[in-house]
PDB file of N, H, CA, C and O in Angstrom:
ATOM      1  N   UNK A   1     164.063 110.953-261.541  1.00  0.00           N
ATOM      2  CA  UNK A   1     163.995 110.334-260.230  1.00  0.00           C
ATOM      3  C   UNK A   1     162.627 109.640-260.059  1.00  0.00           C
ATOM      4  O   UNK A   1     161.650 110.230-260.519  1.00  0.00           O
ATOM      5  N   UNK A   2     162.479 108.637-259.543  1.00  0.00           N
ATOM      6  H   UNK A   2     163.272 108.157-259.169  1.00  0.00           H
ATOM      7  CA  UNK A   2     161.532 108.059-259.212  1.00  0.00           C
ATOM      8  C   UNK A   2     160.789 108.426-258.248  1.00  0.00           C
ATOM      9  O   UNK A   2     161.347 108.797-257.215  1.00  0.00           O
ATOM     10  N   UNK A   3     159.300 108.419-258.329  1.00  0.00           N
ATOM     11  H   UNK A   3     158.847 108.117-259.168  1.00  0.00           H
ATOM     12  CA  UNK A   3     158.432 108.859-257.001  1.00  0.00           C
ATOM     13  C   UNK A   3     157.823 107.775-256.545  1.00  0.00           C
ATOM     14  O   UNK A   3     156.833 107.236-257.039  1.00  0.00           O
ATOM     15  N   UNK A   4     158.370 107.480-255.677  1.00  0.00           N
ATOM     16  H   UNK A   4     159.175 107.918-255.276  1.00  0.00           H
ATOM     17  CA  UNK A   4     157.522 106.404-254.571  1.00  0.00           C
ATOM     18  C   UNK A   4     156.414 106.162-254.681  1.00  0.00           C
ATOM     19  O   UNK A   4     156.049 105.056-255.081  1.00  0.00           O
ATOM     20  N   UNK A   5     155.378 107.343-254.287  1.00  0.00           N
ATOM     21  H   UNK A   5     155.675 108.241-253.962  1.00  0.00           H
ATOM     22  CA  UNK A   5     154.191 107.237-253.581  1.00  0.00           C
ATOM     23  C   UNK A   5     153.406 107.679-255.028  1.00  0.00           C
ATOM     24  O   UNK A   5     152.177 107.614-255.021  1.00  0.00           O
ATOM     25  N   UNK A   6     153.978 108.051-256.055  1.00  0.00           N
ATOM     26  H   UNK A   6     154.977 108.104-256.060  1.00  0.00           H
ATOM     27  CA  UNK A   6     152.811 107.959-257.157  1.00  0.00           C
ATOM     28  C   UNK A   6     153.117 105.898-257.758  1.00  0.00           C
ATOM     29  O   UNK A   6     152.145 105.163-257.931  1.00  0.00           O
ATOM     30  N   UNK A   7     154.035 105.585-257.881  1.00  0.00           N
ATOM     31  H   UNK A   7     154.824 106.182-257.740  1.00  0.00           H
ATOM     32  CA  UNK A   7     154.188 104.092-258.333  1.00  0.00           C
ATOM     33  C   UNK A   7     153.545 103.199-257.451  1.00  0.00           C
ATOM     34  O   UNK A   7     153.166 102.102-257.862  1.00  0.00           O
ATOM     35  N   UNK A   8     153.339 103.644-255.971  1.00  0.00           N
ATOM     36  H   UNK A   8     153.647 104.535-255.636  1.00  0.00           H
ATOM     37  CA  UNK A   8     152.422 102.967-255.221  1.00  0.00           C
ATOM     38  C   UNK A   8     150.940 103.264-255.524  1.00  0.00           C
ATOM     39  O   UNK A   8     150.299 102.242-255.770  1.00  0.00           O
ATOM     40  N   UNK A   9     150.612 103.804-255.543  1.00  0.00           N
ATOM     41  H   UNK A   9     151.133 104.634-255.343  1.00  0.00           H
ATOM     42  CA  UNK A   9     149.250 104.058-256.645  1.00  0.00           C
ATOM     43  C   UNK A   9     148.874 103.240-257.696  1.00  0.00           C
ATOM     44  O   UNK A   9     147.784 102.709-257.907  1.00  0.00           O
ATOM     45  N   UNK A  10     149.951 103.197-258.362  1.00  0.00           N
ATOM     46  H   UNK A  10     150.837 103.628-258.191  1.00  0.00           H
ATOM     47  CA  UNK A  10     149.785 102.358-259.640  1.00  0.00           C
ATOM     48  C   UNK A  10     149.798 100.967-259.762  1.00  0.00           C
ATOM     49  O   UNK A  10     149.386 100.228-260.656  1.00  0.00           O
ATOM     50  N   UNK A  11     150.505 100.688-258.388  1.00  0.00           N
ATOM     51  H   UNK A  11     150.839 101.288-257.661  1.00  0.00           H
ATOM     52  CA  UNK A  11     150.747  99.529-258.040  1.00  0.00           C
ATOM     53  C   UNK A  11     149.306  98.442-257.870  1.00  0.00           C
ATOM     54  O   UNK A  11     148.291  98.573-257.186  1.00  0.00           O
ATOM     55  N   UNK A  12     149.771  97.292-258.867  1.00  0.00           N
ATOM     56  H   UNK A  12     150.595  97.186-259.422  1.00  0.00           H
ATOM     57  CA  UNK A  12     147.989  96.556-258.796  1.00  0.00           C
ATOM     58  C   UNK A  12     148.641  94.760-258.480  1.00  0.00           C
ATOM     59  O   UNK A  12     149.460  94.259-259.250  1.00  0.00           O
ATOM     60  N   UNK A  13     148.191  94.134-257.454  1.00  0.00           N
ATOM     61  H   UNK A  13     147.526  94.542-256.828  1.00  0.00           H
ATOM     62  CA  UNK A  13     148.786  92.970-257.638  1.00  0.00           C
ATOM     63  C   UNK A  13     148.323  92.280-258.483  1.00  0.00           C
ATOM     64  O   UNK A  13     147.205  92.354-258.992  1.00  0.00           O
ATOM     65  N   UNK A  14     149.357  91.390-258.739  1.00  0.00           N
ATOM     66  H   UNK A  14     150.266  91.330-258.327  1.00  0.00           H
ATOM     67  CA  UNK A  14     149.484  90.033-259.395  1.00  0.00           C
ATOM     68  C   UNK A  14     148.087  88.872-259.246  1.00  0.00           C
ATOM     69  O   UNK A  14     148.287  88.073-258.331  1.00  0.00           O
ATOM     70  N   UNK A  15     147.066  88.713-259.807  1.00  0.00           N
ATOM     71  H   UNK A  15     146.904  89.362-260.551  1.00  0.00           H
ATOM     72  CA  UNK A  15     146.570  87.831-259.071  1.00  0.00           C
ATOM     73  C   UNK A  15     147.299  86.202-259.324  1.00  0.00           C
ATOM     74  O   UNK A  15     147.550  85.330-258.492  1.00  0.00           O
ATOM     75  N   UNK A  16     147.482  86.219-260.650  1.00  0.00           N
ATOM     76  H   UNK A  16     147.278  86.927-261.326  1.00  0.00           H
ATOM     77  CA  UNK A  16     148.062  84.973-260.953  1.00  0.00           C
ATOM     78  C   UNK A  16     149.253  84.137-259.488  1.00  0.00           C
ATOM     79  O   UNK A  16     149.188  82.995-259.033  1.00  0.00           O
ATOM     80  N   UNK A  17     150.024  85.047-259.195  1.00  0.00           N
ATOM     81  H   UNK A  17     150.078  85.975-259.566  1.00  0.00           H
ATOM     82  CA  UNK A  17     150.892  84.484-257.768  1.00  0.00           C
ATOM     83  C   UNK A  17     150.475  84.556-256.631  1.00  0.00           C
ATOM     84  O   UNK A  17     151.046  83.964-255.715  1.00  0.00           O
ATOM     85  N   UNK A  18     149.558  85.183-256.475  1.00  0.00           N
ATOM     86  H   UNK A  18     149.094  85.664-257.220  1.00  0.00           H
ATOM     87  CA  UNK A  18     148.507  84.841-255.286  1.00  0.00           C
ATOM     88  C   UNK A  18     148.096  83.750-255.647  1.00  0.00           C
ATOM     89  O   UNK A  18     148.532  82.852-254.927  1.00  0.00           O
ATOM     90  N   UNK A  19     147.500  83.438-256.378  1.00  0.00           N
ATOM     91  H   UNK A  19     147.146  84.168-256.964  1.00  0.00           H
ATOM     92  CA  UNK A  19     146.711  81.950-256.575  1.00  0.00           C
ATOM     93  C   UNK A  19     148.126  80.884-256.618  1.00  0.00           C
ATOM     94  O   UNK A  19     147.709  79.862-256.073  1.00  0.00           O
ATOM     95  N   UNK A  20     149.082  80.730-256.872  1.00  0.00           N
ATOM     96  H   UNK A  20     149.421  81.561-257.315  1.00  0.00           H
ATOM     97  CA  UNK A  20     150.026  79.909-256.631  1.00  0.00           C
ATOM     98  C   UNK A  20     150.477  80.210-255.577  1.00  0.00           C
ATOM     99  O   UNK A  20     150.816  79.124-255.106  1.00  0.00           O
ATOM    100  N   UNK A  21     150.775  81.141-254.704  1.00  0.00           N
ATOM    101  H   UNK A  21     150.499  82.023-255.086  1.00  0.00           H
ATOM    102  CA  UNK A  21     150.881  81.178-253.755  1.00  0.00           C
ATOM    103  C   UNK A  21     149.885  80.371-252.846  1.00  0.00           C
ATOM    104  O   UNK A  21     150.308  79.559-252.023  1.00  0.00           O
ATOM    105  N   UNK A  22     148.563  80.621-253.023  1.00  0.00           N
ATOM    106  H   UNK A  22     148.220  81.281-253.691  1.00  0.00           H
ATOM    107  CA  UNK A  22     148.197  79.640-252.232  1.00  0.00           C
ATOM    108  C   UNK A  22     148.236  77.966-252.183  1.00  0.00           C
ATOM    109  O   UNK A  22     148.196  77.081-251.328  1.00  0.00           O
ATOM    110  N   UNK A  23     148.357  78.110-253.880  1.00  0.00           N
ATOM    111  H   UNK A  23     148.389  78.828-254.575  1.00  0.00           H
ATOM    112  CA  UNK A  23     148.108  76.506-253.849  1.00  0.00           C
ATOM    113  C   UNK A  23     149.962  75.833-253.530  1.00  0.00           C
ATOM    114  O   UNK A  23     150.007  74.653-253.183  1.00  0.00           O
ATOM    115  N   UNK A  24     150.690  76.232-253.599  1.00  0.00           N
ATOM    116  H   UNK A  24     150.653  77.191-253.881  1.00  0.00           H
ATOM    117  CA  UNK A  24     151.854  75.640-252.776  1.00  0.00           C
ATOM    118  C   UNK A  24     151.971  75.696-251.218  1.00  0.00           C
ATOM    119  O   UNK A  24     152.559  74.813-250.594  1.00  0.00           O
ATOM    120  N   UNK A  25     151.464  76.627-250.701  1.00  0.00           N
ATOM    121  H   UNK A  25     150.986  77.344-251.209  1.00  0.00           H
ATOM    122  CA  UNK A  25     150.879  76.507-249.331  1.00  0.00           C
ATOM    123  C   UNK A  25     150.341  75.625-248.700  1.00  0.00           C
ATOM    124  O   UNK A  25     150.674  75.151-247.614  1.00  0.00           O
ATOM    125  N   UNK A  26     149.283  75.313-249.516  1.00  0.00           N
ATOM    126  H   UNK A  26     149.013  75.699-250.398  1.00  0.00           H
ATOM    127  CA  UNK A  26     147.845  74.177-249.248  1.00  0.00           C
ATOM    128  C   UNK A  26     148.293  73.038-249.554  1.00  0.00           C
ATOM    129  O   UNK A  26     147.692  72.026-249.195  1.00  0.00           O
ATOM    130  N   UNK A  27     150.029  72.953-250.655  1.00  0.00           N
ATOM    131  H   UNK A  27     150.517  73.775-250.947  1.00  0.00           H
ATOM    132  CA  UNK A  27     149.866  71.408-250.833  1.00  0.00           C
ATOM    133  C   UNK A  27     151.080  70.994-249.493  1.00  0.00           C
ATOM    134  O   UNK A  27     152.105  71.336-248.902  1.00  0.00           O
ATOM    135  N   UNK A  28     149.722  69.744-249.654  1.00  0.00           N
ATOM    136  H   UNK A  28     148.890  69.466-250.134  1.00  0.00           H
ATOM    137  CA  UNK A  28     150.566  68.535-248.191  1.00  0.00           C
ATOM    138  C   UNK A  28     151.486  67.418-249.203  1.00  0.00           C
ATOM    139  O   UNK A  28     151.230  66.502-249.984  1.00  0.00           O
ATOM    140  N   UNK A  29     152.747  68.137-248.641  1.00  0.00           N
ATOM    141  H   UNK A  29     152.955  68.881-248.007  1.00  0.00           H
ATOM    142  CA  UNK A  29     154.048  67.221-248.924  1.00  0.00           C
ATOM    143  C   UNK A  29     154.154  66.507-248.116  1.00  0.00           C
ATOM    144  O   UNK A  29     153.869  66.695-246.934  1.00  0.00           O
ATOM    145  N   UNK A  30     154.729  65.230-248.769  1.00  0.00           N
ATOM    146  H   UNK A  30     154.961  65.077-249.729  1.00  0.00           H
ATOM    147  CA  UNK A  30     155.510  64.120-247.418  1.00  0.00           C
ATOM    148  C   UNK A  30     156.287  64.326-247.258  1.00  0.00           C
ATOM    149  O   UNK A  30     156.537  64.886-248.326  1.00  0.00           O
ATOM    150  N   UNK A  31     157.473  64.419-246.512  1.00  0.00           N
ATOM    151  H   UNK A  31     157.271  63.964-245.645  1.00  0.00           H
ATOM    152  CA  UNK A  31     158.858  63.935-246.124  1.00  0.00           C
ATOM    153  C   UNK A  31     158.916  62.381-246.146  1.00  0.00           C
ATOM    154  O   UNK A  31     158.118  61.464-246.338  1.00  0.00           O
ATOM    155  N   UNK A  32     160.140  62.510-245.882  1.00  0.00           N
ATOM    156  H   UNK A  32     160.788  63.256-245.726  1.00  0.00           H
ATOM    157  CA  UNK A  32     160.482  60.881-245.433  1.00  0.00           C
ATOM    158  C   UNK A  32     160.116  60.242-244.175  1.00  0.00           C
ATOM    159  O   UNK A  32     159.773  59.064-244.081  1.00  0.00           O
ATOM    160  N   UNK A  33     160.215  61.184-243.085  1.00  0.00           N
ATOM    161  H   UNK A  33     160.494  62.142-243.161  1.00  0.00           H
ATOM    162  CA  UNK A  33     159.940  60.771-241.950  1.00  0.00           C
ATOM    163  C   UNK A  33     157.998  60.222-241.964  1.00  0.00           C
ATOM    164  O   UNK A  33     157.458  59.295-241.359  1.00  0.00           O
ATOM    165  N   UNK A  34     157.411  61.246-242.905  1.00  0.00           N
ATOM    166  H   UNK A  34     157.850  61.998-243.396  1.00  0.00           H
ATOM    167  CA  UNK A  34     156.076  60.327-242.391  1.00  0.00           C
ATOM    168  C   UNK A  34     155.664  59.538-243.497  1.00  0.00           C
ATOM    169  O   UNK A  34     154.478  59.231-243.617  1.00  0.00           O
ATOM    170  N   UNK A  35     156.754  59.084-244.537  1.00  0.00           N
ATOM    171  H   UNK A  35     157.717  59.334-244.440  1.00  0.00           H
ATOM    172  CA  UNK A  35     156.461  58.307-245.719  1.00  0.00           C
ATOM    173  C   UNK A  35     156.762  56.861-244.542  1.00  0.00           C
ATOM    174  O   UNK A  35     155.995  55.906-244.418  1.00  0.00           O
ATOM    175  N   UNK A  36     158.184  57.077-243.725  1.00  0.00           N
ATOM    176  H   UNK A  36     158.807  57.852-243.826  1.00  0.00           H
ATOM    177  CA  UNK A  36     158.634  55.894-242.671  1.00  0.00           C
ATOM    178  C   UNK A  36     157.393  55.668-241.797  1.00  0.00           C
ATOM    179  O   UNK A  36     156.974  54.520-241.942  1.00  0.00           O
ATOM    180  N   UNK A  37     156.656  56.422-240.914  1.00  0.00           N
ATOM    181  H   UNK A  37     156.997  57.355-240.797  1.00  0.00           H
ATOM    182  CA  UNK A  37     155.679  56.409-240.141  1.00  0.00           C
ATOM    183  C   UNK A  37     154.557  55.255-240.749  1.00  0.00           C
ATOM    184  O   UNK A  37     154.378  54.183-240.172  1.00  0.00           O
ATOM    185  N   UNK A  38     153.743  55.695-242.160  1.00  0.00           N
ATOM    186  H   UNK A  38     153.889  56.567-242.629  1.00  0.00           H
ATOM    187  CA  UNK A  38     153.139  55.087-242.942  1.00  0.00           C
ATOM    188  C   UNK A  38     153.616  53.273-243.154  1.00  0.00           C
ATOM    189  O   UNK A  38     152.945  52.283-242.861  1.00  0.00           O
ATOM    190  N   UNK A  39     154.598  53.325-243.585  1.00  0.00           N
ATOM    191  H   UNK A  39     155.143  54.129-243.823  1.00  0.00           H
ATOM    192  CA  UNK A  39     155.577  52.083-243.781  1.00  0.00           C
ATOM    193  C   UNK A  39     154.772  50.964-242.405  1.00  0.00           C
ATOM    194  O   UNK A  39     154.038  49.976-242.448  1.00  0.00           O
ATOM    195  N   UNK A  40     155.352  51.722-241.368  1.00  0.00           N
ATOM    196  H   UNK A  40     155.947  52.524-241.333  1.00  0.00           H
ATOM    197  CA  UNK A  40     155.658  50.804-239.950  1.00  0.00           C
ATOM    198  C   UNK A  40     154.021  50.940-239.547  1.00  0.00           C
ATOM    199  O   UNK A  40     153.746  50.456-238.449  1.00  0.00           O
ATOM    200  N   UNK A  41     152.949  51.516-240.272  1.00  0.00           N
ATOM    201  H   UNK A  41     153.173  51.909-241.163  1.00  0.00           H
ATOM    202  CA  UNK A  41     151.746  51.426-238.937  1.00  0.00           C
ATOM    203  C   UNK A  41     151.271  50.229-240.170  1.00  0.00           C
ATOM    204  O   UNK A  41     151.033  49.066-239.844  1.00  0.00           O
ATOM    205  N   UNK A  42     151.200  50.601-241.284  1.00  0.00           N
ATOM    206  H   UNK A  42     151.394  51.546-241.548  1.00  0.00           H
ATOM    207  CA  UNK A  42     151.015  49.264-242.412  1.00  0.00           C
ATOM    208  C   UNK A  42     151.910  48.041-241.941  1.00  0.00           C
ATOM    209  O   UNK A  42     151.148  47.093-241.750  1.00  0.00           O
ATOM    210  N   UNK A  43     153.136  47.710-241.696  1.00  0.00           N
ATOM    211  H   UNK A  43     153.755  48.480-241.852  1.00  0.00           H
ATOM    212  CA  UNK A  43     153.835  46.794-241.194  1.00  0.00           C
ATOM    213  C   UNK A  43     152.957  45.892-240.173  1.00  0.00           C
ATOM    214  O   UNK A  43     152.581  44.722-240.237  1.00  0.00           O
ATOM    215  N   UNK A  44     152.735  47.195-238.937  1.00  0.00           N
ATOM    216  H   UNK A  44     153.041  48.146-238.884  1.00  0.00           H
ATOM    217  CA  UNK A  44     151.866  46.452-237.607  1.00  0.00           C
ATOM    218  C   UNK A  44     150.338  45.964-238.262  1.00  0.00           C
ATOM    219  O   UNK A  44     149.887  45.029-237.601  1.00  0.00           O
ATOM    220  N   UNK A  45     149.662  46.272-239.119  1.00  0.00           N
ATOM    221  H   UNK A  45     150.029  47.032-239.656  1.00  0.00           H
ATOM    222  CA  UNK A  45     148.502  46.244-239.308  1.00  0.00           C
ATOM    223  C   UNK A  45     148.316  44.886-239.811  1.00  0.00           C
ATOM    224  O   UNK A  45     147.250  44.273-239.751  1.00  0.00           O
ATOM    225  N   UNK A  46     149.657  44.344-240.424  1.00  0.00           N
ATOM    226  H   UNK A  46     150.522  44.842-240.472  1.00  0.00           H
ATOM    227  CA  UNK A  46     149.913  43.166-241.561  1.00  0.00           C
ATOM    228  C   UNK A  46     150.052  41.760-240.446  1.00  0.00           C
ATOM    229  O   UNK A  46     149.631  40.608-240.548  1.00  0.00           O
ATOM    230  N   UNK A  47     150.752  42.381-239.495  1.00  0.00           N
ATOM    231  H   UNK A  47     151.094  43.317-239.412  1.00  0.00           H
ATOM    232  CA  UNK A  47     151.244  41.355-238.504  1.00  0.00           C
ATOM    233  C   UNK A  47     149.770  40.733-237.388  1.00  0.00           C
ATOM    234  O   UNK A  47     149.971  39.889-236.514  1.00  0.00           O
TER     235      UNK A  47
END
């Protein structure tokens, strides 16, 4: 049988997925909607 509270003991995190964890966090994706936004303030800027 397994014991919980001794495997929690043993238990050591991951650092490697912490660090990807953060850096997918931190990255700024576009959508479409503000790839469109971009489009139209460049459009007005041209005009």
């Amino acid at each position: 049988m397994i014991n919980f509270d001794e495997e929690i003991k043993k238990f050591k995190p991951c650092l490697e997925i912490e660090d990807t964890e953060d850096s997918v966090y931190n990255y700024d994706s576009k959508d479409i909607s503000d790839i469109l936004q971009e489009i139209l303030k460049e459009m007005k800027n041209t005009n």
